[in-house]
N, C-alpha and C positions, 0 to 999 in steps of 0.2 A: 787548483787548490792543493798543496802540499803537504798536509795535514801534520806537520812535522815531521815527514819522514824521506830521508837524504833520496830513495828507490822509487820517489813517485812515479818519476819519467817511464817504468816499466823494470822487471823481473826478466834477468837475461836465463833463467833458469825455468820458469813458468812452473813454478811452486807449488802454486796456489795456497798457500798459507802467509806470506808475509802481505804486510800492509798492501805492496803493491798490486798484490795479485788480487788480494782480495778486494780492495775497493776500484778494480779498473771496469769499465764499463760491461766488459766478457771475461767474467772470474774465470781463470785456468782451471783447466779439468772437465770431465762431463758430467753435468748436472743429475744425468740418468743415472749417475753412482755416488750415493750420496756416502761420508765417512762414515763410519759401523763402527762400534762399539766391540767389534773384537780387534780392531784395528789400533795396535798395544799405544803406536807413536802418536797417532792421529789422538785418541785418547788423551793419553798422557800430556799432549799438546793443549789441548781443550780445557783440561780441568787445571795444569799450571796455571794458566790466563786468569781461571776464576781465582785461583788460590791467591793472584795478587791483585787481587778487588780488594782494598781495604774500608771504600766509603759504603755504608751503610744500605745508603739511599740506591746509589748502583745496583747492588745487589737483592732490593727491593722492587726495583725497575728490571733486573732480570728473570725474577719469578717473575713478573707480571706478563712479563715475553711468555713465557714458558706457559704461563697458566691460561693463554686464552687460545693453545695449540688445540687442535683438533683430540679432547682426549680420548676420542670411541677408537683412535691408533692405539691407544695402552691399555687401555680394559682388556681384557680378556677376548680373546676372538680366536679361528681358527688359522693358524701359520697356513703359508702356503708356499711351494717352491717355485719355478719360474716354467710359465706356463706358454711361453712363447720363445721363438728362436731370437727375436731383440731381449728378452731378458736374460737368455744364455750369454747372450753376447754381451749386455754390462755387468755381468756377473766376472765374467772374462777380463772386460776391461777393467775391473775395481781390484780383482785379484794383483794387476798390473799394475797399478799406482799404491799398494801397501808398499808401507816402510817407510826409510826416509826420505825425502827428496834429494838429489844431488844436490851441492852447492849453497844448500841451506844456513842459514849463520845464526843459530836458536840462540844465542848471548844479546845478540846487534835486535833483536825481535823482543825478547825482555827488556832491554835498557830501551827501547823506543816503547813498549808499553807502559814498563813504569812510571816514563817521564809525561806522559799524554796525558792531557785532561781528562774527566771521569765524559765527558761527552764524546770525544775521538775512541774510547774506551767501549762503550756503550756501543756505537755503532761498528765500531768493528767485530765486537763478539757479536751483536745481531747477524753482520753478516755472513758468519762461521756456520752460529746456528742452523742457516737458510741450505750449508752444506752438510751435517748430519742426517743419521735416521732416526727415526723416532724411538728407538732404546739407545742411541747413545745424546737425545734430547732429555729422557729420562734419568739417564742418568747425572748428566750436565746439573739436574733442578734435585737430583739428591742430594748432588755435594753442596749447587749452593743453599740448603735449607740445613745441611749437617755443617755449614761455616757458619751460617747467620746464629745457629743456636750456638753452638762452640765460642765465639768469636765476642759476638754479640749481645745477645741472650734474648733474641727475638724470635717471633714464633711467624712467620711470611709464612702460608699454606696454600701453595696455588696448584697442587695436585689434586684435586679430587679422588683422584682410584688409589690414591696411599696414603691419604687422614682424613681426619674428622676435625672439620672446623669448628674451634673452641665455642661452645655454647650450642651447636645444633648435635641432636641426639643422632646423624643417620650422614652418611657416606655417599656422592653420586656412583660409587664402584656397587653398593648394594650393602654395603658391612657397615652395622649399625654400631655404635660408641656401647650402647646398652642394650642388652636383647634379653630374656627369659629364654634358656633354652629349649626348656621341655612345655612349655608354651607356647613356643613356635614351632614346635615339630610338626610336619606333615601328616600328620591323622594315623590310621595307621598303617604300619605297622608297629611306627614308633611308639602310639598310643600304649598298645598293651603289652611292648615291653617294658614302659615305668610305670604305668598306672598303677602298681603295688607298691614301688618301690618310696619310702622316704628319702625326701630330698633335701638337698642344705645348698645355700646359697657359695659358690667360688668362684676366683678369680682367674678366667683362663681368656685364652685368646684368640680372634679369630681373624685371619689373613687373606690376602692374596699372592700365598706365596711361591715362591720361583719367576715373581713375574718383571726382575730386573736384569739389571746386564750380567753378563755371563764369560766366562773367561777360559779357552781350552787349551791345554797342555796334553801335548800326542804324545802317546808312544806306543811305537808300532811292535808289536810283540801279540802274534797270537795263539789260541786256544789255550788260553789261563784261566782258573780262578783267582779271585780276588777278594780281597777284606778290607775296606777303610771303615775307620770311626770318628773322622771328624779331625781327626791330631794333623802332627807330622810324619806320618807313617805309614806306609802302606803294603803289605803283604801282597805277593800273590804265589802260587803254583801252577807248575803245569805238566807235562806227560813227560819230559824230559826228568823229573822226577826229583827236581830243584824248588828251591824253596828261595825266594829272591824276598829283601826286606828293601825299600823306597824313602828317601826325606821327599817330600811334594811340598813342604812350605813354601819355598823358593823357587829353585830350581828340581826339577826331578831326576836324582842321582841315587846311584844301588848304595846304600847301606851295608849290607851284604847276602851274605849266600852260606844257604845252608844245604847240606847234604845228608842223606842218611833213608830215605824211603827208598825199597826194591821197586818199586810201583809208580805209577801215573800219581800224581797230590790231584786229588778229588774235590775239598775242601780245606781252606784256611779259615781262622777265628786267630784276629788279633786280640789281644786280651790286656791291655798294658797295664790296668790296675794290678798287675800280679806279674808284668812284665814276661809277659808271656806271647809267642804267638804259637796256635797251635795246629796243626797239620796232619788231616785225613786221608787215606791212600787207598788203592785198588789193592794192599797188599792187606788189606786188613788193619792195620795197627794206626794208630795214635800217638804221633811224638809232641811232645812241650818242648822247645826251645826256649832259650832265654835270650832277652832281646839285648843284654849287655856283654854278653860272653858270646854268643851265636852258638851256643852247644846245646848238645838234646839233653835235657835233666829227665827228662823220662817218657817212657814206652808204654801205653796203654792196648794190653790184647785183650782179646772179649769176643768179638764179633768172628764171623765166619765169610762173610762178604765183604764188597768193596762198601767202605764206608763215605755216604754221597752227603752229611750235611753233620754241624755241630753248630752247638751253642753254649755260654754259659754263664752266670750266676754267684756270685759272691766265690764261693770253694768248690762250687758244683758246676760239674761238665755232664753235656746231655750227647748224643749218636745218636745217628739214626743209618741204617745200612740196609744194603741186597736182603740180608738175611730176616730181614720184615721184625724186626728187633730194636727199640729203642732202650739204646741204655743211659743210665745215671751214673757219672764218678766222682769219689772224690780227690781232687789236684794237689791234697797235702796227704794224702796218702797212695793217692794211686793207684786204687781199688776200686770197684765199679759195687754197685750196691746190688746182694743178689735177690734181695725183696722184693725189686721191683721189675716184676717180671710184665713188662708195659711190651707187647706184642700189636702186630698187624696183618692180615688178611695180604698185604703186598710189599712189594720195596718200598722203605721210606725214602721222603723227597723232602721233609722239611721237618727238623725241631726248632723248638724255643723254650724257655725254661725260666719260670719266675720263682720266687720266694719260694712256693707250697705246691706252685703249678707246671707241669710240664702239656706242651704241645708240641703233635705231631700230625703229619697227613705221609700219605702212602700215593699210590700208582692205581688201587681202584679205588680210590675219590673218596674216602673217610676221613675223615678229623677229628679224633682224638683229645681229649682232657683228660690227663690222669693228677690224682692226689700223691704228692707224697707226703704227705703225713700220715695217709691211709694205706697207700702202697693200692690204689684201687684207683676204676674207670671211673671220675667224674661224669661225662658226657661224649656222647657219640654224635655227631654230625654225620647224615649220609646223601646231603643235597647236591653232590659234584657227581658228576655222571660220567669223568674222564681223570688222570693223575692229577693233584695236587699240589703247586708245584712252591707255592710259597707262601709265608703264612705272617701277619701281626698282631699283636694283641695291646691293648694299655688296658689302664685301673677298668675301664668301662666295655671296651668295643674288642672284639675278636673278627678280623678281616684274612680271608682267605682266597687264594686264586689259583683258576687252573688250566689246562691244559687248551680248553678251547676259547679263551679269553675272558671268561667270569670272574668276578670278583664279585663273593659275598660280605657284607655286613651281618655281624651275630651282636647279640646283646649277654653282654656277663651275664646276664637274670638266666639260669639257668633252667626257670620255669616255663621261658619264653622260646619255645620251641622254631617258632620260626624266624629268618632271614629279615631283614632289616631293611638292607636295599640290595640292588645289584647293579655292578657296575658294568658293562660289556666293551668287550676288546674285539679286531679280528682275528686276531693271534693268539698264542699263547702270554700270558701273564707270567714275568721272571721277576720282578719286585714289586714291591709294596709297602706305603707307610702310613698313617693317617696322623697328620699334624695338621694343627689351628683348625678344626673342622675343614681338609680338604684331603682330600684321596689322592696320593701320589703315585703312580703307576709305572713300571718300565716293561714293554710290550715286544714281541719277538719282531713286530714289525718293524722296528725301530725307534718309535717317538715313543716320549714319555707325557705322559698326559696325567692334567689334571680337574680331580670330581669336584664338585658341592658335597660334599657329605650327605646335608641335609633332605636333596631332594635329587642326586643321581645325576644333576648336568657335568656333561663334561664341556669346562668352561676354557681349556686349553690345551692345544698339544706342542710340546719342543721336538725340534728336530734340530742338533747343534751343527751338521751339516749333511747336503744334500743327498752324498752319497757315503753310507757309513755300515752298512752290513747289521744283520741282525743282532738284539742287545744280547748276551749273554747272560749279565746279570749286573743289577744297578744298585749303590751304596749311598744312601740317602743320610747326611747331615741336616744342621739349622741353617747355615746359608750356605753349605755345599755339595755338589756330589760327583760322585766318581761313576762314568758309566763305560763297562766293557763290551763290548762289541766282538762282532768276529774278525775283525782286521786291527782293530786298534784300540786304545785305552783312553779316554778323554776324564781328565782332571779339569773340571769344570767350576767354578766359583759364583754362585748366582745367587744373588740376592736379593731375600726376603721384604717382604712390605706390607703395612696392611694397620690395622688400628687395634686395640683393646677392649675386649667387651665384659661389660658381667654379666655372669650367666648364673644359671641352675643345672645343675647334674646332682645324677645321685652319690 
């Protein structure tokens, strides 16, 4: 049977993508290496095919493929690298078959798809499917649920772990459409850090996020610091005492290069509301460049140490440096505020700076709240027993971590003296974020793992490949992030998923 296509008689190329290959009795290629979802062409090939589904019903029939896959492969579970010398060895042989195939004719593969009944249709992409892994099958059943909505205006949901089917309150992934959140807290401790607090009904949201496919862009360049924030842009420095600015939209090409620190750059803070990026050194000083001109508009001196972190706030710059000294400046003057004499017992290792509030932690394991509108100590945390090495905070939660892999939960209630939850690492902790109620981690070990919030599971861990050297330090977006390493820079693009719930917070 020839199914329409001129190549039935066999694939003098042994493709394994066109018609022939794919419907001959022994598909080309080895089964034991199924296509990946970091694999740009294999990809891109897959989700064209969908993109020219135009009947309905097709694409209704391909969620239902999708939706009766084995989904306990996408829930959350722990990654694992290859555990045996046959998995080295098809790991080996899949690296071998990326890219294109010789001899391929992707025009002559469109024009026999478009022209094929929605049945020769159907069973071809089934038998594609059959050659994926289960995140680029995940991804395959995002796009066609983000076509059928687009396109359509239908609601096909045959994901389980990434919605809530219309009319049932609750998610097989575990994330419910409606929850109470301070009703479902786990007793306590949770308990008696709101049990005073008045509460009001909001709209927020709770995920499973990071848990889609994912997209890596290398570049080898190391011991840097780094700054993304989500844009097309990205700062980094490093000992050579250069200051390099990145486009990552696209492609990843230097912007440019700035000069002007005697010293190592210690820390970068992209700032581009104010188009700024700004730049910490072992020389001490503080330069603002400007991100249109690539010139320093100004020099901030203060400090007597190497200054190791920044952050900042509307018009307000915060330091933190050797000299166990946290300062305040202001960026339209240029002045550091001398009121706020916000000291520490050690080297600082981390500020952050909101509206009223500054935070800080040190090298002997204190954390810090100061007021500035008081110019005074807020709150002393002293439950870290090693340095401090990074720190978050939103309207409710204060998360901190440190040296020997902790990661605390606090409660804004600042009457609530103790810890919330704790997260445990075997490494050291280098970032940290808490979005959609889940704890997002990047660990000296390497992988980045992600909490429950709620009740402390750690429900995954990434490892974006097998051998990558310790993180240096991780830049956390909505659906992306940048993780630096000690050999290399990975520009990562992962995508979010997860359902809506309303909750209660204070």
């Amino acid at each position: 049977m020839n199914r329409g296509y001129s190549k039935c008689e066999g694939c003098v190329y042994s493709c394994g993508m066109c018609p022939s290959c794919v419907f001959a009795p022994k598909p080309a290629g080895c089964s034991q290496c199924p296509w990946k979802v970091s694999d740009e062409f294999r990809r891109k090939f897959i989700v064209d095919l969908l993109l020219r589904c135009r009947n309905v019903h097709l694409l209704e029939n391909i969620q239902r493929v999708l939706g009766v896959t084995s989904w306990t492969w996408f829930t959350y579970a722990r990654s694992r690298g290859p555990t045996s010398p046959q998995d080295c060895r098809c790991r080996r042989a899949y690296q071998a078959l990326k890219g294109k195939p010789s001899g391929i004719d992707m025009n002559e593969i469109w024009d026999w798809f478009g022209s094929s009944p929605d049945g020769i249709k159907w069973r071809y992409l089934c038998s594609l499917f059959l050659l994926c892994d289960t995140e680029l099958l995940r991804f395959c059943n995002l796009t066609v649920f983000h076509r059928s909505v687009q396109e359509f205006r239908i609601f096909v949901i045959s994901d389980p772990a990434l919605m809530v089917v219309p009319g049932s309150l609750k998610s097989m992934s575990g994330v419910s459409r409606y929850r109470d959140f301070i009703g479902r807290l786990p007793g306590m401790p949770f308990e008696s850090a709101y049990a005073k607090i008045k509460t009001k009904t909001v709209q927020m949201e709770e995920r499973n996020v990071y848990c889609g496919a994912y997209f890596i862009k290398v570049l080898e360049d190391p011991y840097r610091v780094v700054d993304y924030r989500g844009g097309s842009l990205m700062a980094t420095g490093s000992k050579d005492r250069v200051v390099h600015l990145f486009y990552v939209a696209s492609e990843t090409t230097v912007a440019s290069v700035m000069k002007g620190h005697v010293a190592s750059v210690r820390a970068v803070l992209l700032y581009e509301d104010r188009n700024l990026v700004i730049t910490a050194s072992c020389d001490a000083s503080i330069r603002c460049w400007n991100l249109k001109t690539d010139r320093c508009e100004m020099a901030l001196y203060g400090h007597t140490g190497t200054i190791n972190c920044l952050d900042a706030h509307a018009e307000r710059l915060v330091s933190g440096a050797k000299d166990c000294i946290v300062k305040v400046w202001n960026l339209d003057t240029g002045k550091h505020f001398g009121d706020f004499n916000f000291k520490h017992p050690g080297s600082i290792q981390c500020v952050k700076i909101s509206t009223t509030k500054v935070y800080s932690s040190c090298d002997r394991g204190l954390v810090k709240v100061w007021d500035m509108e008081t110019a005074s100590l807020d709150r002393l945390i002293n439950a870290h027993r090693c340095p401090v090495r990074c720190l978050f905070f939103n309207e409710w939660h204060l998360l901190s971590g440190d040296l020997n892999g902790q990661v605390m939960a606090w409660s804004i209630n600042y009457q609530d003296k103790e810890h919330l939850m704790t997260f445990n690492h075997p490494k050291e902790v280098k970032s940290l974020i808490l979005v959609y109620l889940r704890v997002v981690t990047g660990c000296a070990d390497g992988k980045i793992r992600i909490f429950n919030f709620l009740n402390g599971d750690c429900l995954r861990y990434i490892t974006a490949e097998a051998e990558e050297g310790r993180i240096l330090s991780l830049h956390f977006n909505e659906d992306r992030w940048v993780k630096c390493t000690q050999h290399f820079f990975y520009l990562i693009f992962y995508y979010c998923c997860g359902v809506q719930t309303l909750s209660s917070l204070c």
